[in-house]
N, C-alpha and C positions, 0 to 999 in steps of 0.2 A: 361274533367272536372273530377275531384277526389269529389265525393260524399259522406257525414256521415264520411269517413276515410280510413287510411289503414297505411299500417309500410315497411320499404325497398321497395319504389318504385322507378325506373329509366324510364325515358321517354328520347329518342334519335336520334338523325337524325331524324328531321320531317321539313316540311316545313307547314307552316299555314299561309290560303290567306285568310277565312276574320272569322267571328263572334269574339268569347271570347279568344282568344288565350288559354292560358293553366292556366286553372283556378281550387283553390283551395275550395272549399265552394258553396255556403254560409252555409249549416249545414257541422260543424265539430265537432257534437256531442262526436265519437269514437275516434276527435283525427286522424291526420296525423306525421308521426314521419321519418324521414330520405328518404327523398327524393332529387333525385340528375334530373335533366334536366338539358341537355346537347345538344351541337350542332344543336338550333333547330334554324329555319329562321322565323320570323312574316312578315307577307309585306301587309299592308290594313285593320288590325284587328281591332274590337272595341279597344282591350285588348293586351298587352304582356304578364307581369307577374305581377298574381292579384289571390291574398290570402285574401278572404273575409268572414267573419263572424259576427253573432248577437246575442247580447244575449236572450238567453231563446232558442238556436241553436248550440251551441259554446262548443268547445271541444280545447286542447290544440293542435297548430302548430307550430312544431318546427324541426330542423335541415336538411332545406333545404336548397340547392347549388342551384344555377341556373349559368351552364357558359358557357364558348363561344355562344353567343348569337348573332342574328340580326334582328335588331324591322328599318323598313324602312315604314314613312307613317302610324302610331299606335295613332291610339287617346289617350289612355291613355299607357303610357311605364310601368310603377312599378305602381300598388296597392297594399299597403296592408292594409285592413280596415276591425274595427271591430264593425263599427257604419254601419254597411251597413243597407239600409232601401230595402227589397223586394217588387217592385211594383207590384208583382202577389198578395201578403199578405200584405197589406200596416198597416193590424191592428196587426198585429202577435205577441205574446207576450212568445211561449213556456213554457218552464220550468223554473220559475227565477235561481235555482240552476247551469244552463247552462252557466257557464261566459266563453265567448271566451278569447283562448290568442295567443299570437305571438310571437314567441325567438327565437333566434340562427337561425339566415336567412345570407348564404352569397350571394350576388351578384355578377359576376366576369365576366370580359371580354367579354365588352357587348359593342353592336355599334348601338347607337338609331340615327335613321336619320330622321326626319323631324315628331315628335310628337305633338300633341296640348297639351299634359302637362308629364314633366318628371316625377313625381311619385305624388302618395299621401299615406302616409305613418299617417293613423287615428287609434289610442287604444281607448280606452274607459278610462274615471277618474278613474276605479277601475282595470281595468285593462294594465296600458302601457306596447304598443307593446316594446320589448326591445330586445339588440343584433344583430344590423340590420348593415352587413358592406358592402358596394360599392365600389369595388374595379376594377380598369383599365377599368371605363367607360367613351367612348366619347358621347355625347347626343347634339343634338340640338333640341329644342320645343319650342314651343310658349312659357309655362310657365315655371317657376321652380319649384320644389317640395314644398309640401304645407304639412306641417309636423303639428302634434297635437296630446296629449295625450300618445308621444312618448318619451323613450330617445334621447338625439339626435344620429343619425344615425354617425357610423366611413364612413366618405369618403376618399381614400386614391385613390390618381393618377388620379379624375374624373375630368374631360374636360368638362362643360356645355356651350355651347351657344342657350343662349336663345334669340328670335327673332321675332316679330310678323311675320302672314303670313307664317311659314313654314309647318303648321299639316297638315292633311288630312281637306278637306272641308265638308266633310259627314263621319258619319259610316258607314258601310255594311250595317248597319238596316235600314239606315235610304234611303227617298226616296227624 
């Protein structure tokens, strides 16, 4: 998990079998800027790839790669959200001056097998996530992406089948 921020980060060859996958937030006060993940496996995660922020928490996130990738069994495939609500802080209100934002995100060569939902991709009215491209994705999930407060995302060569009945039946958290 990438905390508060950071600048030139790469994350590579990993394998990840269960909680949050590779998560960016929820405070992105300072700001994450060029970060590339690469070659990594998810298989039973809550999460794949999930870029989360709040405002009154919120710093800018932007020019991140995520490629060759495989999410098999991932509750949630793609988040990226800026309405995220903290159930440890459910009253939380920060610094108003803190507006989260989200840009230049590519997605690329990615193989989701069996998710309860392909992405959710939520900015905020004042601020939409923008610049978001999905490129040489196969995915099958229960749901299809559930877009809001976004531009619309560039999908270019992405294969969705959506299908009841294919995600994982629990999280890791859950019992």
């Amino acid at each position: 998990m990438i905390k508060s921020g950071g600048t030139d980060i790469l994350i590579e060859d990993n394998t990840i079998r269960h909680g949050h996958g590779i998560s960016i937030g929820s405070e992105t006060t300072v700001g994450v800027h060029n970060m590339l993940v690469r070659r990594c496996t998810f298989e039973g995660t809550d999460n794949g790839i999930r870029i989360k922020s709040m405002r009154g928490a919120g710093g800018l996130v932007e020019n991140i790669r995520y490629t060759d990738i495989t999410m098999k069994n991932v509750a949630e495939a793609i988040t990226l959200q800026l309405d995220y609500v903290d159930n440890n802080r459910p009253d939380f209100k920060g610094d108003p001056t803190k507006i989260p934002a989200i840009r230049n995100i590519l997605i690329d060569n990615i193989t989701i097998e069996g998710s309860r939902r392909a992405g959710v991709i939520h900015g905020i009215p004042d601020s939409p996530i923008t610049n978001i491209t999905l490129r040489d994705i196969t995915l099958t999930a229960e749901k299809d992406f559930d877009i809001r407060d976004a531009t619309a995302p560039v999908f270019e060569r992405v294969t969705r089948t959506i299908k009841a009945g294919v995600g994982p039946r629990k999280l890791s958290g859950e019992h």
